[in-house]
Structures are given as structure tokens and as C-alpha cells.
N, C-alpha and C positions, 0 to 999 in steps of 0.2 A: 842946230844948236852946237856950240862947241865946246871944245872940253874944258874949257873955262868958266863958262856957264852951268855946265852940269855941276861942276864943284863950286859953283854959287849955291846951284839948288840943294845938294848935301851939305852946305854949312847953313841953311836959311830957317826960320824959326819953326816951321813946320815937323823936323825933327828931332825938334828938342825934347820932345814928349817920349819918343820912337826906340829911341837906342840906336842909332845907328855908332857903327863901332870905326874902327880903324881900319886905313884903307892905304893903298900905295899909290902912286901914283908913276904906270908903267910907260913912258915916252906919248903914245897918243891913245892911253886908255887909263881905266881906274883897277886896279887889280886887287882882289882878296878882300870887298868891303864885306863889311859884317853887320847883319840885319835880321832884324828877324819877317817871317814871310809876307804878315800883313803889310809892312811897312813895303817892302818889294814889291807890293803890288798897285801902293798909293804913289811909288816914286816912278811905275812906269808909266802913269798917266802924265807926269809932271816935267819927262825927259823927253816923252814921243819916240815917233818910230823912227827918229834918226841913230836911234844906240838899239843895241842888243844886250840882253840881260844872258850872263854865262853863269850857269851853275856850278861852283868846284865843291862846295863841302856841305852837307846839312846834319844837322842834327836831330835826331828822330825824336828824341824827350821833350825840346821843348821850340822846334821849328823853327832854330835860329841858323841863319845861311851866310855860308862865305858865295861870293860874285864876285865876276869879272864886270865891265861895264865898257863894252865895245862898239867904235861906229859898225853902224849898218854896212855893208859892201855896194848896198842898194844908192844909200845916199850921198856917197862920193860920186856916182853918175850924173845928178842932177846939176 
């Protein structure tokens, strides 16, 4: 999957329910998006194991997480 891709599937209707929040976009990654955990865990089904989910910030009151969203190292081999 590429990263054009992935930012299809964070703008695509499945999120709209979600919250997903504001995100950057760092040369060939997504940096700082903002989500809460369930949602993080429905969007690594939907990205596969060509990216890595990086954790920078959580919030402990109500489980809402800044990530990074980086390829695999794995999957530049293939």
C-alpha cells in the first residue's frame, strides 16, 4: 500500500463516525495523527502490515492517541 493510499483510507467514510483528528503529512509517512484507540485498532486491519503504527502521545482519561504511521522496513525488501 502507498502513502497515497493510506490517506485515501483516513479520508474514507468509515471514519467519519471515529474522530479521527489532524495529521501531517512528514515526506513518506503520516506524522501526529490523532485518534482514539479503538479506531487504531480498526484502521490497522485496513492499512496491513506494510506500515507500522508509532505511538508519541496518549491520554490516559479518555484513550485518545497521537501516532506516527510509518512503512514497515520489512516491506521495502519485497
Amino acid at each position: 500500500m502507498t502513502l497515497e493510499e493510506v490517506i485515501a483510507v483516513l479520508e474514507a467514510k468509515p471514519f467519519w463516525f471515529s474522530r479521527i483528528h489532524d495529521y501531517t503529512l512528514k515526506g513518506d509517512h503520516v506524522s501526529m495523527l490523532g485518534l482514539f484507540e479503538e479506531s487504531m485498532e480498526y484502521l490497522r486491519t485496513l492499512i496491513g502490515e506494510d506500515w507500522i503504527f508509532v505511538e508519541r502521545r496518549r491520554n490516559p482519561d479518555n484513550y485518545f492517541l497521537r501516532i506516527d504511521i510509518v512503512k514497515s522496513k520489512s516491506s521495502d525488501k519485497l
